[in-house]
C-alpha positions as CSV (number, residue, x, y, z in Angstrom):
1,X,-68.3,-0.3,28.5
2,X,-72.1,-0.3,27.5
3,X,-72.4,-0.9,24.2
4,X,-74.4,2.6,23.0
5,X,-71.7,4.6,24.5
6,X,-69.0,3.0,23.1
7,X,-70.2,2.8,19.7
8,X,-70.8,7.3,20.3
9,X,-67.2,6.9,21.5
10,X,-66.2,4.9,18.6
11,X,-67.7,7.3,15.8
12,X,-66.8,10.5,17.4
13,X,-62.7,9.4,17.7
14,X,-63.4,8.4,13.8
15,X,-65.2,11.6,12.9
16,X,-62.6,13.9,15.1
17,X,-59.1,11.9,12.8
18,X,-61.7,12.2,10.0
19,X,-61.9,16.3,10.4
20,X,-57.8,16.0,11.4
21,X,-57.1,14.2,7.7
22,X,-59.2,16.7,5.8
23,X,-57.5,19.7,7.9
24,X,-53.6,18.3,7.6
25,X,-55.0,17.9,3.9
26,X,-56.3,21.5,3.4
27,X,-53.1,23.8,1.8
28,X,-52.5,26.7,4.4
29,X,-53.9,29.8,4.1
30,X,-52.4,32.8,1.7
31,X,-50.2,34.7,3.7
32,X,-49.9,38.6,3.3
33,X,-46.8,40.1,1.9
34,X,-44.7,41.4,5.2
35,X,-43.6,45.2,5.2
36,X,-40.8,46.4,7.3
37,X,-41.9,46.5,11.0
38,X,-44.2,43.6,10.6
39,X,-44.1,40.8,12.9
40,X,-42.5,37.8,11.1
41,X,-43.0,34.4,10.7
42,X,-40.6,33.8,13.4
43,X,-42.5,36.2,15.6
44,X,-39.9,38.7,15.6
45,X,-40.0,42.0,14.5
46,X,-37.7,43.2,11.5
47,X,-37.0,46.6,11.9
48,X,-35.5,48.6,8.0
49,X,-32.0,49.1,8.2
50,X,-31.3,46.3,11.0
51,X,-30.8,43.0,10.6
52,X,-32.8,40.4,12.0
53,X,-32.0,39.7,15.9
54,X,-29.9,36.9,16.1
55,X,-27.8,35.2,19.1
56,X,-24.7,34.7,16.6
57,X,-24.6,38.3,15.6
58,X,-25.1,39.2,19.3
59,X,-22.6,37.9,20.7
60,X,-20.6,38.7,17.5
61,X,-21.3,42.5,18.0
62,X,-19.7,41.6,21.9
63,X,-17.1,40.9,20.5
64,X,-16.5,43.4,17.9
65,X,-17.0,45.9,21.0
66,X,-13.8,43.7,23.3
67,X,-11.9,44.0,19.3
68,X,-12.3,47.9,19.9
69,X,-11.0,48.2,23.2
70,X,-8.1,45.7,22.3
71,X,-7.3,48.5,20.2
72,X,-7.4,45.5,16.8
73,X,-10.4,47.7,15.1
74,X,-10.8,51.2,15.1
75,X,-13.8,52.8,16.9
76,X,-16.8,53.1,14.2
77,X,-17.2,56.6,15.5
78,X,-13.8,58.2,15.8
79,X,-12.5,55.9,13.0
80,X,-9.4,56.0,15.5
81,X,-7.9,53.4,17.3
82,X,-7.5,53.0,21.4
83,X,-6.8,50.7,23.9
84,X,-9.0,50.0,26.5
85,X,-8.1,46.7,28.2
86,X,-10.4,47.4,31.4
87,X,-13.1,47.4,28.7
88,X,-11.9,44.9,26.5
89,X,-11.5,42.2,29.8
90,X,-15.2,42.9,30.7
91,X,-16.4,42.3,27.5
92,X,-14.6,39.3,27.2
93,X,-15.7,38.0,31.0
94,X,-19.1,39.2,29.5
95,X,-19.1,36.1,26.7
96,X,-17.3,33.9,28.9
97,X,-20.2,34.1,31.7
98,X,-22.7,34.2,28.8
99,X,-20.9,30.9,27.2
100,X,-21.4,29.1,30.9
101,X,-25.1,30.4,31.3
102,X,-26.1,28.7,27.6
103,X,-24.4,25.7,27.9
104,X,-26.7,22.6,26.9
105,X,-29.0,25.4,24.9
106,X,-27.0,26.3,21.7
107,X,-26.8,24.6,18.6
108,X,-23.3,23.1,17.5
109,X,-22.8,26.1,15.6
110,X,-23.3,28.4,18.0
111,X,-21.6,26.9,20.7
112,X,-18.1,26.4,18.3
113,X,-18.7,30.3,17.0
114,X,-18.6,30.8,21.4
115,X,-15.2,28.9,21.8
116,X,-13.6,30.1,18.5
117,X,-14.8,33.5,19.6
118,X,-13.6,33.3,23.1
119,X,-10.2,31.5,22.2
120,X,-9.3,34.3,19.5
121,X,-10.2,37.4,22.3
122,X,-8.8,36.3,25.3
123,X,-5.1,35.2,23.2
124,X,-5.3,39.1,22.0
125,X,-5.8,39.9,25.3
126,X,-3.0,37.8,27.0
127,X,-0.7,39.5,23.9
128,X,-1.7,43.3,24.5
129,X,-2.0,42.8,28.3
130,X,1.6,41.2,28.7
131,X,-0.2,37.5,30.2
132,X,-2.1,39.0,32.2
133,X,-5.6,36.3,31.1
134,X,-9.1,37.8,32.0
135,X,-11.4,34.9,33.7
């Protein structure tokens, strides 16, 4: 490389991890108190009187739903309790196709929450269904 340009080369790499330092350095800038309906950090919106959307409480509210037509929790609206296995089974098919479609892209958490989830539905199922096992 000619000497001239490789000495410009040289001093702008230097001055460009110079600028890097000083910005790594620099504390971040003040961040604005967030209000309900802000974006968060997270880039998600919180919305008042709902909690933040999560996959664990998703597929934790699937399952409350399959409880519900099992007939295990009462309906949050009728405060009574039914049994809707047609319901129930599809919920619980529902998380089992959702279980196969994550795979490799859950956290160890989430993916024992899954199987602990899935075990627990599909053995109330099998008991209120007399063996009769969804997919």
């Amino acid at each position: 490389m000619d000497e001239p340009i490789k000495k410009r080369v040289d001093e702008s790499w230097k001055e460009q991890a110079e600028r890097e330092k000083h910005a790594a350095a620099a504390p971040p800038p003040p961040r604005e108190p967030q209000t309900p309906g802000q974006e968060t950090a997270a880039g998600r919106e919180e919305v008042e009187g709902l909690p933040q959307a999560r996959f664990d409480l998703f597929i934790q509210g699937l399952a409350m739903e399959a409880l519900i037509g099992l007939g295990d929790v009462p309906h949050p609206t009728t405060r009574k309790q039914a049994v809707d296995l047609p319901h129930a089974k599809y919920l619980i098919d529902l998380l089992g196709v959702l279980e196969e479609k994550t795979k490799g892209n859950l956290s160890v958490d989430e993916e024992r929450l899954f199987k602990d989830l899935l075990y627990q539905l599909r053995m109330r199922y099998l008991s209120k269904s007399g063996g009769v096992a969804p997919a």
